[in-house]
C-alpha positions in Angstrom: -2.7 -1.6 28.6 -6.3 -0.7 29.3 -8.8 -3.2 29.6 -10.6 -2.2 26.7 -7.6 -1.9 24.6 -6.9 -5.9 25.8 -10.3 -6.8 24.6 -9.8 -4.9 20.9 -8.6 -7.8 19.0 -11.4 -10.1 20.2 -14.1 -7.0 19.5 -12.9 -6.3 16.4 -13.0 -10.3 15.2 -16.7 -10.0 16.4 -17.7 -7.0 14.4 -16.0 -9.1 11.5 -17.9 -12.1 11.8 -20.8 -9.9 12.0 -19.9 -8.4 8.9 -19.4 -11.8 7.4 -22.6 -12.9 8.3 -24.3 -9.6 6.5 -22.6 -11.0 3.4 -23.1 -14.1 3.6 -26.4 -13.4 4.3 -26.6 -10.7 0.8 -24.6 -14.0 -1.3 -21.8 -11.1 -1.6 -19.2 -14.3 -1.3 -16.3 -12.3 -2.9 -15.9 -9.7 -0.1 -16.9 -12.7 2.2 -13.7 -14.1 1.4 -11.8 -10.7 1.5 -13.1 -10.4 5.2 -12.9 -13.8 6.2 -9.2 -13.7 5.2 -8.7 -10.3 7.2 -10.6 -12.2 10.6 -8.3 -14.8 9.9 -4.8 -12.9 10.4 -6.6 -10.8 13.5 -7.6 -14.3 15.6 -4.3 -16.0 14.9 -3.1 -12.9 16.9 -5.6 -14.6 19.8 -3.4 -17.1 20.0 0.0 -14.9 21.3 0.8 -16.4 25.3 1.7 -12.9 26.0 -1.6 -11.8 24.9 -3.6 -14.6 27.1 -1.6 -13.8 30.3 -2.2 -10.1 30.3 -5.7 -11.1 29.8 -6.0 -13.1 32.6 -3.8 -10.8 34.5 -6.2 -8.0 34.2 -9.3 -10.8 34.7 -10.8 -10.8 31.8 -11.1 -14.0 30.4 -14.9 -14.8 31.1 -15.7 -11.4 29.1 -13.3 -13.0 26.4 -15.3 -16.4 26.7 -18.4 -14.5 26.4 -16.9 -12.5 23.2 -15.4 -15.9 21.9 -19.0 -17.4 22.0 -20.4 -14.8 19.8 -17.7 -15.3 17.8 -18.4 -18.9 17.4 -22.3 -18.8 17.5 -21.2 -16.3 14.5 -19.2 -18.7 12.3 -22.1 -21.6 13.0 -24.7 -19.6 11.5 -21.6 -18.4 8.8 -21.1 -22.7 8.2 -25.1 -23.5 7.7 -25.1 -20.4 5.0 -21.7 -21.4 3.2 -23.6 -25.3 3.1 -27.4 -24.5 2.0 -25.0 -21.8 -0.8 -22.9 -24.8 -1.9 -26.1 -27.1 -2.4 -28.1 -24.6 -4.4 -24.9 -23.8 -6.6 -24.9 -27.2 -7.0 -28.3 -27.5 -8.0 -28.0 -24.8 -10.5 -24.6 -26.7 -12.0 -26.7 -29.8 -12.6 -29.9 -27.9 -14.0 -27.6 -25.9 -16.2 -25.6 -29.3 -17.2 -29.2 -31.4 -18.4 -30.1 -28.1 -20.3 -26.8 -28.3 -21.9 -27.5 -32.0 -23.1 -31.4 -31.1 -24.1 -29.6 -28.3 -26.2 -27.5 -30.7 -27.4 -29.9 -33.4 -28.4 -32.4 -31.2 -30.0 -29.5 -29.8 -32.1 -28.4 -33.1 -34.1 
């Protein structure tokens, strides 16, 4: 296997979380969570022992770190996004709930 044939799996979960982060970033949460469940299946691949050795066998594991780092510097930006969208939906359920109960009230 070639070296960057080894590395695939970790490039392509990068250029997934970038992907995530451009729709995240758009609000497009429903192909967020397509995508996110896609990354998910390719990274538990990651964790295969056969996969680390020949990784370390062909000395490669500080260009992994550096690719895993993305990765994670990635799904922080991905986890202050999914929190400030929670809050404002939030915010819009409890604005939408007191104009329900104006509504109400005015109506009897």
């Amino acid at each position: 296997m070639d070296i960057d044939s080894l590395l695939d799996p970790l490039t392509r979960a990068l250029s997934q979380s970038q992907a995530l982060l451009s729709l995240a970033q758009a609000g497009d949460w429903e192909s967020f969570e397509t995508l996110v469940q896609q990354r998910q299946q390719g990274l538990l691949s990651l964790n295969d022992q056969e996969y680390l050795e020949s990784l370390a066998q062909a000395d490669l594991e500080s260009r992994a770190a550096e690719v895993i780092q993305e990765i994670q510097a990635i799904n922080k930006q991905l986890a202050d996004l999914a929190e400030t969208n929670r809050e404002n939906t939030a915010s819009e359920l409890r604005q939408s709930n007191r104009a329900n109960k104006a509504i109400d009230a005015y109506g009897r």
